[in-house]
N, C-alpha and C positions, 0 to 999 in steps of 0.2 A: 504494500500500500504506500502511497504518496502524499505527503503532506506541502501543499506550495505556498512557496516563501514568496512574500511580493520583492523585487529587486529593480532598479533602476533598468525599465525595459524599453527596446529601442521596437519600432513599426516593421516589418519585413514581410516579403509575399515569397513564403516556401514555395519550390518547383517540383513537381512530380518529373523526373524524365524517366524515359521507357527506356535502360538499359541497366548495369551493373558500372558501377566505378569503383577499383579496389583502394580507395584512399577513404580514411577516416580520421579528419582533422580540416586544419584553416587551410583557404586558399590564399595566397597575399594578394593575388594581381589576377581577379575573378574577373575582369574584362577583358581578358588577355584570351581568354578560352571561351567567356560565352558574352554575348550581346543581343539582347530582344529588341526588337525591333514590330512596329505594331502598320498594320496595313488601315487603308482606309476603312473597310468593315470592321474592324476593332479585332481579330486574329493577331495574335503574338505569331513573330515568327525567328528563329535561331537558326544558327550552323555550329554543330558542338563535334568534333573531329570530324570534317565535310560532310556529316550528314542532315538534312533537311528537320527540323521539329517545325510545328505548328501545334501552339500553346492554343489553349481556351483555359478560360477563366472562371472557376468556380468561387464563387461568392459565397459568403456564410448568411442565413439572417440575420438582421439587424440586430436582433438578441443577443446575439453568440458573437466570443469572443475566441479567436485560435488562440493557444499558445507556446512557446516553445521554452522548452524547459531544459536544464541543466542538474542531473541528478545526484545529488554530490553522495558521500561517504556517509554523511552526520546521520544520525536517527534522531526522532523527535524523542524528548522526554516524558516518560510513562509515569503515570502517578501513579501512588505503593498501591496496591491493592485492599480495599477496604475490609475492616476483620467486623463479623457480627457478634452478636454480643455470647453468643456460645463457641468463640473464638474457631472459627471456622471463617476462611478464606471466601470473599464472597465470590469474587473471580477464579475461574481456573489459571492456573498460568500455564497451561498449556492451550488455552483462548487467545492467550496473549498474541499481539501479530507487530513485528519489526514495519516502523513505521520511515522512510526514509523521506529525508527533505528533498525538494525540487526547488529550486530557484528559476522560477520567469525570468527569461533573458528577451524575450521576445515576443509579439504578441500581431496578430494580423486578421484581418476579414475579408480576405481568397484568397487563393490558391491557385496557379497557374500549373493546369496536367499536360503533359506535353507529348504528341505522335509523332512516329516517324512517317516522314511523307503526304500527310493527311489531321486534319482535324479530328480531335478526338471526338469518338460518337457517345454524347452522355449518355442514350441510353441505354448501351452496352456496356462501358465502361466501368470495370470493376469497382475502382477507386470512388469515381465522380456517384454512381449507385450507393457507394457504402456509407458517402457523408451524408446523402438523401434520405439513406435508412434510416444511420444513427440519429439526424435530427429529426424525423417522426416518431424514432421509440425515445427519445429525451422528452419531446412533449407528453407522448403517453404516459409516463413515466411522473411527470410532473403535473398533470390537468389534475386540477381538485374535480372531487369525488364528483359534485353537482353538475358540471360540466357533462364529464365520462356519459351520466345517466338521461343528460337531453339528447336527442337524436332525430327524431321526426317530427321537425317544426320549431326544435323549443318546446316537444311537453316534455316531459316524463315518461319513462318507458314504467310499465308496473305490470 
């Protein structure tokens, strides 16, 4: 589990691309290798080792916030476990669950998926489907009960 730390976070639009790159770390000189470039229809378009992407642009709703995080070593601090008055453990500790801090380094509202050769198809696209998923079962998830129970018109189902 995660616990996020607000930090001094900067605006950025993470890039889906459709390949493998075996580096994990900073670029210094990210312009040197990629550049978007946006057509009069609003298409993102790049050349990342000569091959052609065509970005689209997934938005989040205006509710929702991306973020990008940095997970560090620390654990958050657990309070002792409370004893009841027949001095019995009210918690197990083996309920107990290591809770690791995250720090927001970054924070954004779309996401640019990127095809080789061609415009990604949303609604095939694995990715761009699964944010669409996730933000209907977050709603579900979150709609008070009253809501959930209107359905035809605004009555009441019963």
């Amino acid at each position: 589990m995660l616990a996020i730390q607000p930090k001094t976070s900067q605006k950025s639009t993470p890039n889906l691309l459709p390949m493998r790159i075996n580096h994990n770390g900073p670029v210094n000189d990210t312009e040197r290798y990629f550049q978007p470039t946006k057509d009069p229809e609003g298409t993102s378009h790049a050349y990342l080792r000569g091959r052609h992407l065509h970005g689209t642009t997934v938005s989040l709703p205006s509710n929702y916030t991306g973020a990008v995080l940095h997970i560090t070593d620390k654990n958050l601090p657990q309070k002792p476990p409370q004893i009841s008055e027949d001095g019995d453990d009210e918690e197990d500790e083996d309920v107990r669950e290591e809770v690791k801090i995250a720090e927001m380094v970054g924070e954004f509202d779309e996401v640019v998926v990127w095809g080789h050769g061609e415009s990604v198809d949303t609604e095939r696209d694995a990715f761009v489907r699964g944010v669409n998923e996730w933000v209907g079962f977050a709603e579900s998830m979150h709609q008070d009960e009253d809501e959930g129970e209107q359905g035809n018109n605004g009555k009441k189902e019963g």
